[in-house]
C-alpha positions in Angstrom: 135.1 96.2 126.1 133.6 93.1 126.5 130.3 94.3 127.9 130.4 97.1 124.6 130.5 94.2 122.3 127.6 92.4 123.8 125.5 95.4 124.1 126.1 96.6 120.1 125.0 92.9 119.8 121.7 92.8 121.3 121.5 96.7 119.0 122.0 94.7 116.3 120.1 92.1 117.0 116.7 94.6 118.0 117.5 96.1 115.0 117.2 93.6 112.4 114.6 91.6 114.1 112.6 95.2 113.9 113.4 94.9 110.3 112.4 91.6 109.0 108.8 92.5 111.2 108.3 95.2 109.1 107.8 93.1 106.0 105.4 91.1 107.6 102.7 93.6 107.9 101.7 93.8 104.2 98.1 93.0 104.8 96.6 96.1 104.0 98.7 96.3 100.7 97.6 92.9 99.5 93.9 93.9 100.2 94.3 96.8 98.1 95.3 95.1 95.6 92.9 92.6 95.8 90.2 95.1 95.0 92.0 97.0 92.7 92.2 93.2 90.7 88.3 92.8 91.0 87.3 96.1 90.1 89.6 95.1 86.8 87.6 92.0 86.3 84.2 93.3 86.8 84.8 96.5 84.3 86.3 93.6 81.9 83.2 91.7 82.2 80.9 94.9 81.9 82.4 95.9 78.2 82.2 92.4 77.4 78.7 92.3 77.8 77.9 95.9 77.5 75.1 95.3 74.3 73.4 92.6 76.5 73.0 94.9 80.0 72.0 97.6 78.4 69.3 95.6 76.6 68.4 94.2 79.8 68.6 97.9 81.4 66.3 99.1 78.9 63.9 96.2 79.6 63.6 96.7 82.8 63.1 100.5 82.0 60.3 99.8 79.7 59.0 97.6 82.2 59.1 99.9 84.6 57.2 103.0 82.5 54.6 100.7 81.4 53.8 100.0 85.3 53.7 103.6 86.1 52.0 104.7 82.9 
């Protein structure tokens, strides 16, 4: 009985120290969601400033005709 016990034990033991090392391996989670955050930020900063790029975009156009033409 005694050697039951100490086995379920070191089970148990396995078992929940399997468990708590599954939580440490968010990494790839927390990078996802890293990226999904920037790709946020940059479309936020994009609609903010949406009259000024496309000015700039159709400067650089312009510029860019008159050089060919």
């Amino acid at each position: 009985m005694r050697n039951f016990l100490t086995v379920t034990k070191m089970r148990m033991s396995l078992a929940m120290r399997n468990f708590v090392d599954s939580f440490k391996e968010e990494r790839g989670d927390t990078n996802f969601v890293a990226i999904i955050v920037i790709i946020v930020i940059i479309m936020a900063i994009a609609v903010i400033f949406q009259d000024k790029l496309t000015e700039a975009v159709n400067r650089v156009f312009d510029n860019l005709m008159n050089f060919i033409g």
